[in-house]
N, C-alpha and C positions, 0 to 999 in steps of 0.2 A: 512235775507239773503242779504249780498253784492253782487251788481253788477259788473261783473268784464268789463273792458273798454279795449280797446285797445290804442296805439299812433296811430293819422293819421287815426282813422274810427270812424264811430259813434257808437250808442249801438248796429246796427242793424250788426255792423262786414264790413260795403261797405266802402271801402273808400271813401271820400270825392270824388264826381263829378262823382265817376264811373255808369255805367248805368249796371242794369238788366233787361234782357228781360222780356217781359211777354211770355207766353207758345203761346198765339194766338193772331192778330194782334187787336186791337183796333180800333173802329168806330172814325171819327174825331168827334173833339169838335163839338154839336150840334150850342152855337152859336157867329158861326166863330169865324174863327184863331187867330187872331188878340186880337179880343174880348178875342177869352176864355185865351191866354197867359196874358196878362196883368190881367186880375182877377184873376190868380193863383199865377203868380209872385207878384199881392201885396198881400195876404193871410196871409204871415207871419209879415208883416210891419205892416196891420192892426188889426191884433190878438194880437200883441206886447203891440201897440199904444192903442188901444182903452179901455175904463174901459166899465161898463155897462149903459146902456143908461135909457131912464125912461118905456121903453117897455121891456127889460132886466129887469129892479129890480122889475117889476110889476110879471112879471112871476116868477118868484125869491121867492116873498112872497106867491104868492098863492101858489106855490110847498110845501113850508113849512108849511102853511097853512092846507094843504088839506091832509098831508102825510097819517094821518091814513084813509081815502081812498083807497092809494094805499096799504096800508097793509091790509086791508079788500080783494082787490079784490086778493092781493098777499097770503090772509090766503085761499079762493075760492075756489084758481086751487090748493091751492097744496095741499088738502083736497080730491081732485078728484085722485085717484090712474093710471097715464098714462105712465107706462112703455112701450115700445116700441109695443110692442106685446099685449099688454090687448089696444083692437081696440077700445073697447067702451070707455075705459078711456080718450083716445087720442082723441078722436071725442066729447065729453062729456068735456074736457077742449078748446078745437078748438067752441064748441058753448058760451062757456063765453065770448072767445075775440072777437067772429064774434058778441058778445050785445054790446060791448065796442067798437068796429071799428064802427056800423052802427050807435050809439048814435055821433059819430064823423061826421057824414055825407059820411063814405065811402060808395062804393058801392061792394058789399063782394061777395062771391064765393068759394064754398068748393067744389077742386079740386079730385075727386075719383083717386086712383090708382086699376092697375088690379086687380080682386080677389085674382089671383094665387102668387100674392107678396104679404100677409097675411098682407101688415099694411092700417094701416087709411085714411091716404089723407093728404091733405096742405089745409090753409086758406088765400085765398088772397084777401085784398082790397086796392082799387083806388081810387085817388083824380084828378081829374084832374085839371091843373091851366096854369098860363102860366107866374110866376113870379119867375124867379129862376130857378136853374137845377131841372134836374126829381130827385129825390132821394129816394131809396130804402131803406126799414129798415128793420132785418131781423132778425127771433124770432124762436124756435122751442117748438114745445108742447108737446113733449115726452120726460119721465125723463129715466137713466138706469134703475133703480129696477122697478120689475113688483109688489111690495108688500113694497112700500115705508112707512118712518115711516109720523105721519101726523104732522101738522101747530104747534108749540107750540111757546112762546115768554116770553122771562125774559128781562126787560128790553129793552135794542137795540140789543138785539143778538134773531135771530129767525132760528128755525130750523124746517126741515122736508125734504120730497123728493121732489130734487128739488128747493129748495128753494132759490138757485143762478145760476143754471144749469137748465133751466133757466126760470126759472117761474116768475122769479126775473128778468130777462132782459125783458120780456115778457110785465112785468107791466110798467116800464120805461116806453117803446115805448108809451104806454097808455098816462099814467100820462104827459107825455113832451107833446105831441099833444094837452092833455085837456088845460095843460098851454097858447101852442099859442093859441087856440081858446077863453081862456078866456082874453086874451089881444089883441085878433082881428085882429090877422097873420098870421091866418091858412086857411081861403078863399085868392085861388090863389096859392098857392101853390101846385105843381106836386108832389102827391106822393103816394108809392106802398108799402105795407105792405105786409110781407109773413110769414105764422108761420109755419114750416113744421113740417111733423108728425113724421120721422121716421129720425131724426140727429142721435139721439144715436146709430142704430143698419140700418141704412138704407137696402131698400128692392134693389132690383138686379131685371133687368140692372140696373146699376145708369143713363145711359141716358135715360129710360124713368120716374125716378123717381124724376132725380133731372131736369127734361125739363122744368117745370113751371119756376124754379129758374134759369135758364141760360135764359132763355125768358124777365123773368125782368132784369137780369144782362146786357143783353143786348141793353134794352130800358133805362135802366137809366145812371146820370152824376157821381151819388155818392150813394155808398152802404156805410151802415152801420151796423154793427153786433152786438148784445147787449150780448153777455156770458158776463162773470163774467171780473171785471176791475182788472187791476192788480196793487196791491199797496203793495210795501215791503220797510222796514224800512224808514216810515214816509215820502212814496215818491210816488205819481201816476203817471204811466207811459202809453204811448202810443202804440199803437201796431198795425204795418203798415204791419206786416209779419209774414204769419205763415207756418209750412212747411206740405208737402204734407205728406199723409199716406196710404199709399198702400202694398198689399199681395208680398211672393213670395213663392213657394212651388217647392222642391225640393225630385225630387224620384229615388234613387240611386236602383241597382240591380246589385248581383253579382253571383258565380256561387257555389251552394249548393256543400258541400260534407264533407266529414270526416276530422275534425279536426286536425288529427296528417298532412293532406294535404295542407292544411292553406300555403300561399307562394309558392307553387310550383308551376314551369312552367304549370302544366294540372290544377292547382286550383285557384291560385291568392290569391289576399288580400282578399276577401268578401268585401259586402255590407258596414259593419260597417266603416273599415278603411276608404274606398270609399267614405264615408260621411264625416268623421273626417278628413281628408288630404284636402275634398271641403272647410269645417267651418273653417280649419286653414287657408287655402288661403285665404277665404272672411277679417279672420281677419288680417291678413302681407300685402295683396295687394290691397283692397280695400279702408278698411277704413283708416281716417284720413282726408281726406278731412271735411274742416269746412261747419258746422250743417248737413251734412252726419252722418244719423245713420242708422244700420239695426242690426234687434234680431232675432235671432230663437229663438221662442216663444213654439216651442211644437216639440219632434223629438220619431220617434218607429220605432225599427230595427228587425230584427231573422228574423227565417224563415217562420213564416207567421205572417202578418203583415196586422191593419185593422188601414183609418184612414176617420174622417168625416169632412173634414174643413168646413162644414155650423157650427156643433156643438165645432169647435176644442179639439176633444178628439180622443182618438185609444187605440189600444190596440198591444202585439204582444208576441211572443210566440217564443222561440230557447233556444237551449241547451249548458251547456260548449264544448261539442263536436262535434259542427256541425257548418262549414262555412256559415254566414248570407246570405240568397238569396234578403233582400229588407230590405230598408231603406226610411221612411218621414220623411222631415223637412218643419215646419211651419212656415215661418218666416213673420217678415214687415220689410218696408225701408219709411226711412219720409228725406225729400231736401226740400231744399229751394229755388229751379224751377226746371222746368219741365226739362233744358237743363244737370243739376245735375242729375237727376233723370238718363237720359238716358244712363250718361257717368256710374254711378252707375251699372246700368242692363249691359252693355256692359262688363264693368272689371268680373262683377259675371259668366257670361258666360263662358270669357276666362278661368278662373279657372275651370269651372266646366268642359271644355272640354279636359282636360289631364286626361284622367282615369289611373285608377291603371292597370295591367292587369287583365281582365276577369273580367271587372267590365263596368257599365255603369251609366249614369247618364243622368237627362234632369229638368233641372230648368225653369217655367210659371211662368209669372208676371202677379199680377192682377191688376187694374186700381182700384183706391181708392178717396181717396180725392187730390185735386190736391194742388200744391203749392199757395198760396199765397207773390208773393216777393213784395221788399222791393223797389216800385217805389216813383221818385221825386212824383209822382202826391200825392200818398199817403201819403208822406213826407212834403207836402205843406197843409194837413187835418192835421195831427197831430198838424203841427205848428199854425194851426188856433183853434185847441183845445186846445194849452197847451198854449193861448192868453187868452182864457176862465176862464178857470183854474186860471190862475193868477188872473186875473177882477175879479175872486170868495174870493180870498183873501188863494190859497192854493200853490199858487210857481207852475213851470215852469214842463212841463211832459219830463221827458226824454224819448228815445224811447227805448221800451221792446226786450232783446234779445229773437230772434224766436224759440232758440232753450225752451225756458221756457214756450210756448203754445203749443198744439195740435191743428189738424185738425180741420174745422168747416164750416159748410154753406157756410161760405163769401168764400171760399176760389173758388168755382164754377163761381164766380161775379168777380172776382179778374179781370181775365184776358180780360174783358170787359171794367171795370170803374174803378176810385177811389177807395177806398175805406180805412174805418179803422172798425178794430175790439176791442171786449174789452169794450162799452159802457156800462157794465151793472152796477151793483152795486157790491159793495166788498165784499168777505165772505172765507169761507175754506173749504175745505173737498168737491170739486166739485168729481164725479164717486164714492163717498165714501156713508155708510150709515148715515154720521155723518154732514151735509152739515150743514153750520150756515151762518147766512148771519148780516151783521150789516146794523142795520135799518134804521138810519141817511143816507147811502150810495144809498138809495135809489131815495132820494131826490137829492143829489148831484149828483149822473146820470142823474135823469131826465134836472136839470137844465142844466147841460154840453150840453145834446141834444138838447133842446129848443132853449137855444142860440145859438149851432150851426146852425143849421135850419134857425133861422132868420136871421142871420149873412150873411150866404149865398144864401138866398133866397133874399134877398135885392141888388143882383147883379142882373142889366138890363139885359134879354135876349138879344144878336144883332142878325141882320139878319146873315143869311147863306150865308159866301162870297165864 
């Protein structure tokens, strides 16, 4: 698949120099102003300039070294069946990496969520150091399918449930960490691991589920996300932005009666038209704005009408001769910030407020995952991974149009720190039954990370001006 470019923007679609908000304000640089601009402004000068050093190519070889390791512990979890909802699975792969975190010297913690929100929990461990920014890495332990198929391998191509989505990012974070420890860089270093239980189908509220992870997103300088890396035609790309995805439900009602009535001053359009006249609006007057999308994903009209959005399904019942009294529509909307997002819900409003006669409507936004944009900060991490990247001997990362990822963890971290997503290893068929993951890619994740890690942990903390 070609990437398509713009004149005068980059891949991420910003023009040069223009600035996106973030949705909420940011902590300043921990250490100081001064300090922290000049380490992010040379970022890209030294990721350029620099090849690999003799602590680099040591980690280097033992990643290569030790890969069937990581594919042992990567055959493990995805052996262990952890779809969203099978709790034991999810906690039963959450006890593997909590042996692998504390064999690291973290200090671990398996975070419970309510009962009455049916999933597992989160695994988090801590390092504490004082060399370098705090840096977050951030992994989840639940695949979609509750009946995943299991580990199999031909070659460099490995499949099962899971097996890049992310059980396969999961292992990276491992494997990079084992590397600095094995080259004697990973005392002193500040850092927080999180593997949450419930990415795929997350439980509700999302502010008391996703708390743990806006808590580190807060404490730290630089998050990091390991899903799946995106590499299309002979090219690996960076990914500094991903867009938000969140609900809208839409419940139109109009006024039942006989058919041959349909239009008239005492009857009106019904329910149906009422809905259809709303989706044409949403489609002539909303969209078009760039990486603005929204679908209705599920809709049931007549005159009695049942619908479940926990399960998204319904059902509904009416006749050729009877004016529909009720109409649902299921839809989502994903942007690329939160300021999108709102201008988005504002325009759907407007349309939905002109009814037909004898009709009504009322359109609820749910809150989902939030936008991930496309800041300089993040754009000065990229530049110091596609520094890497080259030093590997693999050419230069462009940066990934957002509209080409879905929602994720990081995106909750986003509006606190740094951050990039995308770290994990390459593969296909991610929400699919069909996942395949290439096995060399494993290794070349882990080492991306490790060197990043060192690269930037070897920036002097300063004091706090």
């Amino acid at each position: 698949m070609t990437m398509r470019m713009r004149t005068g923007t980059d891949a991420c679609g910003i023009t040069a120099g223009a600035h996106v908000a973030r949705d909420s304000p940011r902590r300043s640089c921990p250490w100081g102003v001064a300090a922290c601009l000049a380490t992010l402004l040379a970022l890209p000068l030294l990721a350029a300039a620099q090849g690999l050093d003799d602590t680099e190519s040591r980690m280097v070889e033992w990643i290569d070294a030790r890969l069937e390791d990581a594919v042992a512990l990567l055959e493990e979890t995805v052996d262990i069946q952890s779809g969203t909802l099978n709790l034991e699975g999810v906690t039963a792969v959450g006890a593997v990496m909590r042996r692998e975190l504390d064999a690291l010297g973290f200090a671990t913690e398996w975070i419970e969520l309510p009962p009455a929100m049916q999933r597992a929990g989160h695994l988090v461990g801590r390092r504490d150091g004082d060399r370098g920014p705090k840096f977050l890495l951030i992994g989840h332990l639940d695949t979609v399918f509750e009946d995943g198929a299991p580990f199999a391998r031909t070659g460099n191509v490995a499949t099962g449930a899971g097996v890049v989505d992310m059980k396969g990012g999961n292992v990276v974070i491992v494997h990079a960490l084992r590397a600095l420890r094995e080259a004697g860089v990973l005392d002193g270093l500040s850092l927080a691991v999180i593997y949450t239980g419930d990415e795929e189908k997350p439980g509700e509220p999302l502010a008391v589920t996703r708390a743990p992870l806006v808590e580190l997103g807060k404490w730290a300088d630089v998050a990091l996300g390991f899903e799946g890396a995106a590499h299309e035609d002979g090219v690996d790309y960076a990914t500094v932005a991903r867009r938000s995805s969140s609900d809208w439900r839409l419940e139109v009602s109009g006024r039942q009666a006989h058919s041959s009535r349909v239009f008239s001053e005492e009857v009106g359009a019904g329910a149906i038209f009422e809905a259809a006249r709303i989706l044409a609006g949403f489609y002539d007057e909303v969209r078009g704005e760039e990486y603005l999308t929204f679908n209705a994903g599920a809709i049931v009209g007549g005159t009695d009408v049942e619908y479940d959005y926990e399960q998204n399904r319904g059902s509904a019942y009416g006749k050729t001769n009877v004016v529909p009294r009720k109409v649902v529509v299921h839809g989502g909307i994903r942007t690329i910030s939160q300021e999108q997002l709102e201008r988005a819900r504002e325009a759907m409003r407007r349309v939905v407020a002109r009814h037909l006669p004898h009709t009504d409507a009322t359109i609820v936004f749910e809150d989902g995952y939030p936008p991930m944009a496309p800041t300089e900060g993040n754009r000065r991490l990229a530049a110091a991974l596609s520094g890497i990247n080259e030093a590997l001997g693999r050419g230069p990362m462009p940066l990934l149009d957002p509209s080409k990822r879905g929602a994720a963890d990081i995106s909750f971290v986003a509006p606190y720190t740094d951050a990039l997503a995308g770290l994990g290893p390459a593969g296909e068929g991610s929400h699919s039954p069909h996942e395949r993951l290439e096995v060399d890619s494993l290794a070349l994740a882990a080492k991306r990370t490790a060197i990043l890690l060192y690269r930037l942990s070897r920036q002097e903390r300063a004091p706090i001006s």
